[in-house]
C-alpha angles and dihedrals in degrees: 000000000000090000084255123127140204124205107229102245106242111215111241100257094248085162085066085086134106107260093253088047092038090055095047089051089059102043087049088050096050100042104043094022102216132146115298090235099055083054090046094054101039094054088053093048087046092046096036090051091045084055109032097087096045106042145042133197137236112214132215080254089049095245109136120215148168123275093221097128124188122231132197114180125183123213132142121233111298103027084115102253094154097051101056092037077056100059108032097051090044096114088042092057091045098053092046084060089045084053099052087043087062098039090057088052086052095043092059099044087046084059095045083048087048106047092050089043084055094047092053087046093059085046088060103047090048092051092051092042089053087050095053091047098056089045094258127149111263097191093108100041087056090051086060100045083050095050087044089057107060084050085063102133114248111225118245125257124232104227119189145161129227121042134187115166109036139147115214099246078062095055094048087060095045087054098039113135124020127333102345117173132211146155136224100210135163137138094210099069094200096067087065099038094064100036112096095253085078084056104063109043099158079072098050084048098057095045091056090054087050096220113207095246128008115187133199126195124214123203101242095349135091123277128265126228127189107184115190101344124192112215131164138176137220132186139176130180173154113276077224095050090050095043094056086045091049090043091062104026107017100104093051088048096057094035093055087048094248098137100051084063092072135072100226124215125187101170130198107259114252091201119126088022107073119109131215123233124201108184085053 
């Protein structure tokens, strides 16, 4: 004995889940071979962002709170990030193209219902200003251009799901109305780690605690309100990327409590060690 320890390596408990999750996790495993716990993680940032925005839980102190979870995951180049991230966020990104299909059909009908809304508006005002001009009474007229105002189309809104690079006042209006969901996901950390969202972590606080109503005022504009959001957050990186975000910003993100918000994951690599199989 040199008077020096090891601490045994427990496997990620990949068996915990559910028997359809569990599945999923091995054949992911086995097929990509990559660490338990990238797999682990991935499956609960892929569950918790599929629920997020449908359930809620009761806890043992009878808060209820939202399921979003946040995720950081560490692995160097080559441990396969992409890949699962790939395959586990496929619907996600699927849906997210199905969602800008259909934003660019309604975009189109909003303009046709807008040009002819704007067309009946000039009418009108044509109509009130003839009146006025020949000394009638415009009362009803007003009534009417009252009345066509409030028909004014409202233009449609892109929704859409999974986010990287975005600035806050992007993710209140993501979030603008009531329950909207969302995820900050990426598998190159840095990208993250140097957008404004990482800025600004008293945001990102506030959204993982899911706060009944988030404004945000607008010089000149109209408020924005943001009731009961679902954001989570998902992060996978280098140790060196981390390291040079922790280095400038560390201190702020463990004294906000940012941190504490995250399950954390540093496998152990599986490179070096993959087989190949010929007859698969």
């Amino acid at each position: 004995m040199n008077g020096s320890f090891s601490i045994p390596l427990v496997p990620y408990p990949l068996d915990a889940f559910l028997v359809l999750v569990r599945d999923v996790g091995y054949e992911v495993r086995h097929n990509v071979q990559v660490p338990d716990a990238l797999v682990g993680m991935a499956l609960i940032n892929a569950i918790s962002m599929a629920c997020q925005g449908l359930i809620d839980v009761k806890l043992p102190t009878g808060q209820v709170r939202p399921v979003s979870q946040n995720v950081l995951l560490i692995a160097e180049s080559g441990e396969r990030k992409s890949t699962v991230d790939a395959l586990l966020l496929a619907p996600f990104r699927e849906a997210d193209k199905k969602a800008v299909v259909s934003y660019g059909s309604k975009l189109e009908e909003y303009q046709a219902e807008l040009d002819g809304w704007k067309s009946k508006n000039k009418g009108m005002h044509r109509a009130i200003a003839a009146a006025e001009s020949k000394g009638l009474s415009t009362s009803e007229l007003f009534e009417k251009l009252l009345y066509h105002a409030k028909l004014k189309p409202k233009p449609p809104r892109l929704r859409y799901f999974l986010r990287q690079d975005i600035t806050p006042k992007a993710i209140m209006e993501a979030l603008q109305g009531d329950g909207e969901s969302i995820a900050i996901s990426t598998d190159e950390g840095q990208i993250l780690f140097k957008s404004a969202a990482m800025a600004h972590l008293g945001l990102l606080n506030r959204l993982w605690d899911s706060p009944e109503v988030l404004p945000l005022d607008r010089a000149g504009k109209e408020q924005i309100l943001a009731m009961n959001p679902r954001v989570s957050v998902s992060i996978m990186t280098q140790e060196a990327v981390l390291k040079e975000y922790l280095d400038k910003r560390g201190s702020v993100a463990k004294g906000s409590g940012h941190w504490a918000r995250y399950l954390v994951g540093w496998p152990v690599s599986t490179m070096g060690y993959r087989l190949v199989n010929p007859n698969e």
